[in-house]
C-alpha positions as CSV (number, residue, x, y, z in Angstrom):
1,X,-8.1,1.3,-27.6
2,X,-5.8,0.1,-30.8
3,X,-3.6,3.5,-31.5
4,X,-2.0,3.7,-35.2
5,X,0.6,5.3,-33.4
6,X,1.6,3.9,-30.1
7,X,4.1,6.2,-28.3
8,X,6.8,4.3,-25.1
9,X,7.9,6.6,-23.1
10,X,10.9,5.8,-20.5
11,X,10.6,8.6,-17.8
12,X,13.3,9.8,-15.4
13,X,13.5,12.8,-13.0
14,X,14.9,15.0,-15.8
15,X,14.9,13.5,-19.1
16,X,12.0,11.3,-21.5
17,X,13.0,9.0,-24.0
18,X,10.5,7.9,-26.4
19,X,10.1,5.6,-29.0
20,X,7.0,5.7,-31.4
21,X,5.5,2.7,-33.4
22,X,3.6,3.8,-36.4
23,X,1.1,1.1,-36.9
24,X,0.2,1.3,-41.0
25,X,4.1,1.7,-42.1
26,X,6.0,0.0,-39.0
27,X,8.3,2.9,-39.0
28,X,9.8,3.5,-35.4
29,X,10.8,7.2,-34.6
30,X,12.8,7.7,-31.4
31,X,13.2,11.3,-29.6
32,X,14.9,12.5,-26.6
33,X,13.2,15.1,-24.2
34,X,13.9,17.0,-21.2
35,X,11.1,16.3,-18.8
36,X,9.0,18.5,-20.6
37,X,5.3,17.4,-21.2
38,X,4.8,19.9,-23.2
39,X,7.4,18.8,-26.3
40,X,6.2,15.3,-25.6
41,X,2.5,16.5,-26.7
42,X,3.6,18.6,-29.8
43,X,5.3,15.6,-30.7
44,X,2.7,13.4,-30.5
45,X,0.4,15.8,-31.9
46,X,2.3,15.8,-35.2
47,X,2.2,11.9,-35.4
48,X,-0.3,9.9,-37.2
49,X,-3.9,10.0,-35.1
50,X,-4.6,8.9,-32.6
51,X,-1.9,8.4,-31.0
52,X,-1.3,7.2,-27.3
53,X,1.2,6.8,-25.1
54,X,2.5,4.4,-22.1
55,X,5.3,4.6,-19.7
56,X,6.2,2.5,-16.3
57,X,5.1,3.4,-13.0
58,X,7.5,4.1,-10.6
59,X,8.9,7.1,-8.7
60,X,7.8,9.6,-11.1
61,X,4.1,8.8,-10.4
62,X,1.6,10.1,-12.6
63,X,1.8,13.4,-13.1
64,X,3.5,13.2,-16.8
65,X,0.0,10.8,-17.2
66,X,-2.1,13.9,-16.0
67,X,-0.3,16.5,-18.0
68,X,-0.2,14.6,-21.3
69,X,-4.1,14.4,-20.8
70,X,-5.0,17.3,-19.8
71,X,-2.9,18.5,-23.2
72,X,-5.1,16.5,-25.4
73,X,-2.9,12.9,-25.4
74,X,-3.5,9.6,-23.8
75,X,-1.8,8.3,-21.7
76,X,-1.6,5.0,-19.2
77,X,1.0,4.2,-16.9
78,X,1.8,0.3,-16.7
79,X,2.6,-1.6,-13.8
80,X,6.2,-2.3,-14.2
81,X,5.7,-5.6,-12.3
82,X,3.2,-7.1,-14.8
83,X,5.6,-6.5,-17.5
84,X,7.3,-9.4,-19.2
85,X,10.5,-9.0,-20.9
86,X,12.5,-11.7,-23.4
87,X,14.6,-14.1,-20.8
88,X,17.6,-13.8,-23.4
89,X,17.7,-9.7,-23.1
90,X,20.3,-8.8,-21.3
91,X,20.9,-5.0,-22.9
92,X,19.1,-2.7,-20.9
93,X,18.7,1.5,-22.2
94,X,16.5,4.1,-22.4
95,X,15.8,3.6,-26.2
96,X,15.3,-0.1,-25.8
97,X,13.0,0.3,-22.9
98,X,11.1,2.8,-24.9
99,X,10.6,0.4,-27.8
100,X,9.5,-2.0,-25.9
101,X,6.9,-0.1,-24.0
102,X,5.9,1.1,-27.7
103,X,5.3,-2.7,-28.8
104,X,3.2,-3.5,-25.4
105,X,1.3,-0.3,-26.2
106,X,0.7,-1.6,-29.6
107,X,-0.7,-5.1,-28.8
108,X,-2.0,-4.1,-25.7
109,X,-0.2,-6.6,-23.5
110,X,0.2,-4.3,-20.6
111,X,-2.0,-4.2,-17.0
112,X,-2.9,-0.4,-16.3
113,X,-2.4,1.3,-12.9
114,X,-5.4,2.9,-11.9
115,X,-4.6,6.4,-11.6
116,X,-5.9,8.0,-8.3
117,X,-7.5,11.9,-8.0
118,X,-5.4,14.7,-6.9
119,X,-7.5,14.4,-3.7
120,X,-6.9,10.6,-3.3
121,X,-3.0,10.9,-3.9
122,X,-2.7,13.5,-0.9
123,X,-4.5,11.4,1.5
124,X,-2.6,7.8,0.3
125,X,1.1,10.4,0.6
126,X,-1.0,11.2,4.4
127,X,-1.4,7.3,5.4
128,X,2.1,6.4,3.9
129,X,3.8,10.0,6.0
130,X,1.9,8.3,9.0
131,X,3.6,4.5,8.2
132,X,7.4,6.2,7.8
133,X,6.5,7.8,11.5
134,X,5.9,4.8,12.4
135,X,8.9,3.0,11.3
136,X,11.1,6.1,12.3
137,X,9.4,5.8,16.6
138,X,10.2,1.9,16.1
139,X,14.1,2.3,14.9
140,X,14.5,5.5,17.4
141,X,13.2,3.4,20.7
142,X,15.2,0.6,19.6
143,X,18.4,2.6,19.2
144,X,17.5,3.3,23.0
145,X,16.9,0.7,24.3
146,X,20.0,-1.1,23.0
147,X,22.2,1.9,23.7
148,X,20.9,1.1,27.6
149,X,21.1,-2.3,27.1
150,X,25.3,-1.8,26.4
151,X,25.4,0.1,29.8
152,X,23.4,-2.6,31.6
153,X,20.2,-0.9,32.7
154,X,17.7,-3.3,31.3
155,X,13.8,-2.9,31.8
156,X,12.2,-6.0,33.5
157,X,10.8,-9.2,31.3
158,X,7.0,-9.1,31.3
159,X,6.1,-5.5,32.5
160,X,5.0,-3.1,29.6
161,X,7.5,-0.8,27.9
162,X,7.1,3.0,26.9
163,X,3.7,3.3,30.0
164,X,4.2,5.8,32.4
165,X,6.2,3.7,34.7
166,X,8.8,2.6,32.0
167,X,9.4,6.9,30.9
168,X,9.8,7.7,35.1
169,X,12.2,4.4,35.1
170,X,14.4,6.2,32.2
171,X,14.1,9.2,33.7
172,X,15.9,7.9,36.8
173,X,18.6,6.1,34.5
174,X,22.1,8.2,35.9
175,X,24.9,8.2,33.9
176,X,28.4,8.8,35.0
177,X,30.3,10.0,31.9
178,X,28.8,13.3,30.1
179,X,29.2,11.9,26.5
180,X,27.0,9.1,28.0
181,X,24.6,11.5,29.6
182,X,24.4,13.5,26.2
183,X,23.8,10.4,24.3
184,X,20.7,9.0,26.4
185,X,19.4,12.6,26.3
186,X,19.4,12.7,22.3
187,X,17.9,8.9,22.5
188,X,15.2,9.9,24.8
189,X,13.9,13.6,23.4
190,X,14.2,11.7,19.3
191,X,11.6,9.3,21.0
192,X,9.5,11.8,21.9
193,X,10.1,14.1,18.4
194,X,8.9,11.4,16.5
195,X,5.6,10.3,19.2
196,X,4.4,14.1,18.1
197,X,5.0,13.5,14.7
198,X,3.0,10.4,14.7
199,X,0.2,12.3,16.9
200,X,0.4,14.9,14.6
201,X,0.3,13.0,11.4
202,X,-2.8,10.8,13.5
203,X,-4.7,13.9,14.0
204,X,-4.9,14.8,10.6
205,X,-6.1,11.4,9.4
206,X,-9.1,11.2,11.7
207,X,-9.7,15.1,9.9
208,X,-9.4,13.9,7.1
209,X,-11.3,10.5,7.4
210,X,-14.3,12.5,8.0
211,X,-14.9,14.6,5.1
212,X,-17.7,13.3,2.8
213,X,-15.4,11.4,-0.1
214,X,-14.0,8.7,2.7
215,X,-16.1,8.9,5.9
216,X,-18.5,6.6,5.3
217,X,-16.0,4.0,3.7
218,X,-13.8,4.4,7.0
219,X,-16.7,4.0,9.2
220,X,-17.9,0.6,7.7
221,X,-14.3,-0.4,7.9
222,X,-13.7,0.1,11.2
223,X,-16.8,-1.9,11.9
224,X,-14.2,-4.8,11.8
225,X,-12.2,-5.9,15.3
226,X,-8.7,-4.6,14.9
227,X,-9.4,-2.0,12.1
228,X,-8.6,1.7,13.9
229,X,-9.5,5.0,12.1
230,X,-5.7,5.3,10.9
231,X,-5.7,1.5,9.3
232,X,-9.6,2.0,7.7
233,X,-7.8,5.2,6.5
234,X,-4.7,3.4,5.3
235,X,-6.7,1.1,3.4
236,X,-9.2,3.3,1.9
237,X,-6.8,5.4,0.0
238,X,-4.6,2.8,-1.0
239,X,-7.5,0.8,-2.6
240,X,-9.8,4.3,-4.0
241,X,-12.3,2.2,-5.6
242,X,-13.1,-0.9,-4.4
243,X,-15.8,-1.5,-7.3
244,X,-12.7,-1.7,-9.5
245,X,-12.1,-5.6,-8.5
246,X,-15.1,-7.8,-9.7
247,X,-14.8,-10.0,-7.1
248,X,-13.3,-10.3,-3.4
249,X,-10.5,-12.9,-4.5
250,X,-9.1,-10.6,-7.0
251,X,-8.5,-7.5,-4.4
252,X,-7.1,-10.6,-1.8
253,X,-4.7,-11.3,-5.5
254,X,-3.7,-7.6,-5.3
255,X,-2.3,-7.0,-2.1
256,X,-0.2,-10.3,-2.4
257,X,-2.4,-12.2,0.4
258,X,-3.0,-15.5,-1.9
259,X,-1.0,-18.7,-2.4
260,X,2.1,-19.1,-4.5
261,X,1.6,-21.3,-7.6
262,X,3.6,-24.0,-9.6
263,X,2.0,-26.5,-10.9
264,X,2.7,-28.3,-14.3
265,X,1.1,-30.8,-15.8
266,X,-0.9,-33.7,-13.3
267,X,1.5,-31.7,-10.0
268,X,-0.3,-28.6,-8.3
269,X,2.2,-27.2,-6.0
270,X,1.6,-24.1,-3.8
271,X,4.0,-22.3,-1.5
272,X,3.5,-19.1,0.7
273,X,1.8,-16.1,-0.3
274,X,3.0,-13.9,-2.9
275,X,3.6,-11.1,-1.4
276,X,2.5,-9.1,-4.6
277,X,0.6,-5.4,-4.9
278,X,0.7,-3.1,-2.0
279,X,2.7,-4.0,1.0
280,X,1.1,-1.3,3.1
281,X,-1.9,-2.2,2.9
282,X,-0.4,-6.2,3.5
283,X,1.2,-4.8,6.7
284,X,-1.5,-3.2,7.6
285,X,-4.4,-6.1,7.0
286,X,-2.2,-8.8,8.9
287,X,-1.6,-6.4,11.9
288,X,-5.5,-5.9,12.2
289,X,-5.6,-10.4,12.3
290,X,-4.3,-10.5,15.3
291,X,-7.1,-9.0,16.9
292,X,-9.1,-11.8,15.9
293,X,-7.3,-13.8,18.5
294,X,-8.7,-12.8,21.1
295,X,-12.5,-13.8,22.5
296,X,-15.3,-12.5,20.7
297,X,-18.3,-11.4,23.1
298,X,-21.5,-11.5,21.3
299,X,-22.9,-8.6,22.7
300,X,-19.9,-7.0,23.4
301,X,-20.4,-2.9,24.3
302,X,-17.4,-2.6,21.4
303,X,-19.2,-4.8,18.7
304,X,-22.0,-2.7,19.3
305,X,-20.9,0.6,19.1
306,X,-18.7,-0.3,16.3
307,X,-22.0,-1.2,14.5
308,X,-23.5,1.8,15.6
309,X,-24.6,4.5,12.8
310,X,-24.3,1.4,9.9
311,X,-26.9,0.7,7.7
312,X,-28.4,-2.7,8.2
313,X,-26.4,-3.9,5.5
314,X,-23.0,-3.3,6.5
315,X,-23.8,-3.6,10.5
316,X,-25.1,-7.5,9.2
317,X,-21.9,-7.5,7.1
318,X,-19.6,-6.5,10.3
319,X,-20.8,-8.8,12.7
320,X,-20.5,-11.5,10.3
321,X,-17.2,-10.9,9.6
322,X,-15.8,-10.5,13.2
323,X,-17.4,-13.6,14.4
324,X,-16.5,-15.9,10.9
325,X,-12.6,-14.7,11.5
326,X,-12.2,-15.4,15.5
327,X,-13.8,-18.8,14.4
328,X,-11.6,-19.1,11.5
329,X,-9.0,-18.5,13.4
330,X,-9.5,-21.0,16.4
331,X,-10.2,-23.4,14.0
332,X,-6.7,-23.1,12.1
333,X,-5.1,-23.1,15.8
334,X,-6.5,-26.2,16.4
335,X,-5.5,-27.8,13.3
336,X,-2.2,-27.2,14.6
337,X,-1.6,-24.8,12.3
338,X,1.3,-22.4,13.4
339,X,0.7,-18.3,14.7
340,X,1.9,-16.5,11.6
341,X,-0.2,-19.0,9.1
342,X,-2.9,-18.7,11.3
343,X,-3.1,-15.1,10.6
344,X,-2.4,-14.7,7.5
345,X,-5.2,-16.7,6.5
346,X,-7.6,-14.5,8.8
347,X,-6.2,-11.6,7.2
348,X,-6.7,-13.0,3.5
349,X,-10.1,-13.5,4.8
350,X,-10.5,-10.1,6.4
351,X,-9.8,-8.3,3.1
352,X,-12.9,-10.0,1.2
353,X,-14.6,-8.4,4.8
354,X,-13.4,-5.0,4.1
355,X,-14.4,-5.6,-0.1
356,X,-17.5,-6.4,1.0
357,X,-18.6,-3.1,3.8
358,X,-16.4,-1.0,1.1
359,X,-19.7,-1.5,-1.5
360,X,-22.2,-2.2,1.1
361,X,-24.8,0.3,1.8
């Protein structure tokens, strides 16, 4: 929509600074608010109609964006990332950066974040609780493990760590100085603090998976070898609506799974992948890959009862999919192609998979 007045908006915890471009004079009037949504609407009110306004995503989210609209103003929230600024400015401030987003605004050279429901934002802060669990396990039994590796009580190459056998094995661990004692104590019950996080956190995914908005998209999804209830989760609420990309190669472009460009002239060059978008759901897509490693039965009990309550659409779509990526990725292997490439371009593939059983019926 073409605004005569377009209103940039540089948002922090506690203050707004905004800069609006009135289209039929090209007067610029600049204001300075506390984070107040309120002002920011009677000021925009009082401008000439209509009037919209933009700011930069970032860790203020979008709830100025809902409370501007909800009090009668437009508003969009750009991704920062898309936004190009002059090479040769190198003065950065709150006024400047609100003129600027004013001027995007006007010409409307700016690519939109879609903004999720209140419903979809608690599940996505769920999924991304559920990822800093993870992280937080990882980092505490590595902070064990090499506090025992110091004192020389190392677990043997090849047998599985944290099974039953490897928590009796650090429970016989014996410790002759009582700092030392205290400190493998601490290690040991953080370990298990953040396990029932995680199992807490997983619990409430798989209740949440199931009510009517997302169950049926995380059931397609985990149709697919490698993708659990918390990773069909993870990616359904990162994503919302999948009917937003036109086309599978534009949601592989969003999460940053496509080849680097730079090519000029007769010379096409490509390097690795971008990298782009969302990293969680990157993270999560390449870990569900390596499943694909591993042989494919055609009648497998899993493949079936993955396929099981599926409408013939998405059950075709799934088998498909889990027999074109163990393919895909034997053939790469034998192309002498290494691991990590390998699976990166099963999981590029995978992600046109889940585009596809997201819309399927």
């Amino acid at each position: 929509m073409i605004y005569s007045t377009s209103i940039g908006l540089d948002v922090h915890a506690r203050s707004i600074s905004a800069a609006a471009f009135v289209f039929e004079t090209g007067e610029v009037v600049q204001r300075t608010f506390a984070y107040d949504p309120e002002a920011v609407a009677e000021w925009a009110h009082a401008l000439p109609h209509p009037a919209g306004c933009l700011y930069e995503s970032g860790p203020t989210g979008f709830d100025l964006q809902r409370k501007l609209v909800a009090l009668g103003v437009p508003c969009h929230v750009g991704a920062v990332t898309k936004m190009v600024r002059p090479s040769g400015d190198r003065v950065k401030t709150d006024r400047r950066d609100a003129r600027f987003l004013a001027r995007l605004l006007a010409v409307g050279e700016f690519v939109e974040c879609e903004p999720p429901t209140p419903a979809n934002e608690a599940a996505r802060d769920l999924s991304r609780a559920r990822e800093d669990a993870r992280e937080a396990l990882m980092r505490a039994r590595h902070q064990l493990s090499k506090f025992l590796l110091r004192k020389g009580h190392v677990w043997p190459k090849g047998r599985s760590t944290w099974s039953k056998a490897h928590r009796e094995w650090l429970r016989s661990i014996e410790l002759a100085d009582p700092c030392e004692r205290l400190v493998l104590d601490e290690y040991v019950a953080q370990v298990r603090e953040c396990e029932e996080r995680r199992d807490r956190l997983d619990a409430a995914i798989a209740d949440r998976a199931r009510s009517d908005d997302l169950s049926g998209v995380v059931r397609r999804l985990c149709a697919l070898r490698g993708v659990s209830t918390v990773t069909a989760f993870g990616i359904a609420v990162e994503i919302g609506d999948f009917s937003r990309f036109a086309t599978p190669r534009a949601l592989m472009s969003y999460v940053g799974l496509v080849p680097s460009e730079s090519s000029s002239g007769e010379s096409t060059s490509r390097g690795r992948i971008t990298k782009t978008g969302n990293s969680h759901i990157r993270r999560l897509l390449v870990e569900a890959a390596w499943h694909h490693a591993r042989p494919l039965s055609p009648l497998s009990e899993a493949d079936l009862a993955s396929s099981r309550g599926l409408g013939a659409e998405a059950a075709g779509i799934a088998s498909r999919a889990n027999r074109r990526l163990h393919r895909r990725y034997l053939d790469l292997r034998a192309r002498k192609k290494g691991a990590n490439v390998t699976n990166v371009a099963v999981a590029r593939e995978l992600v046109g998979f889940c585009w596809a059983l997201a819309l399927a019926e």
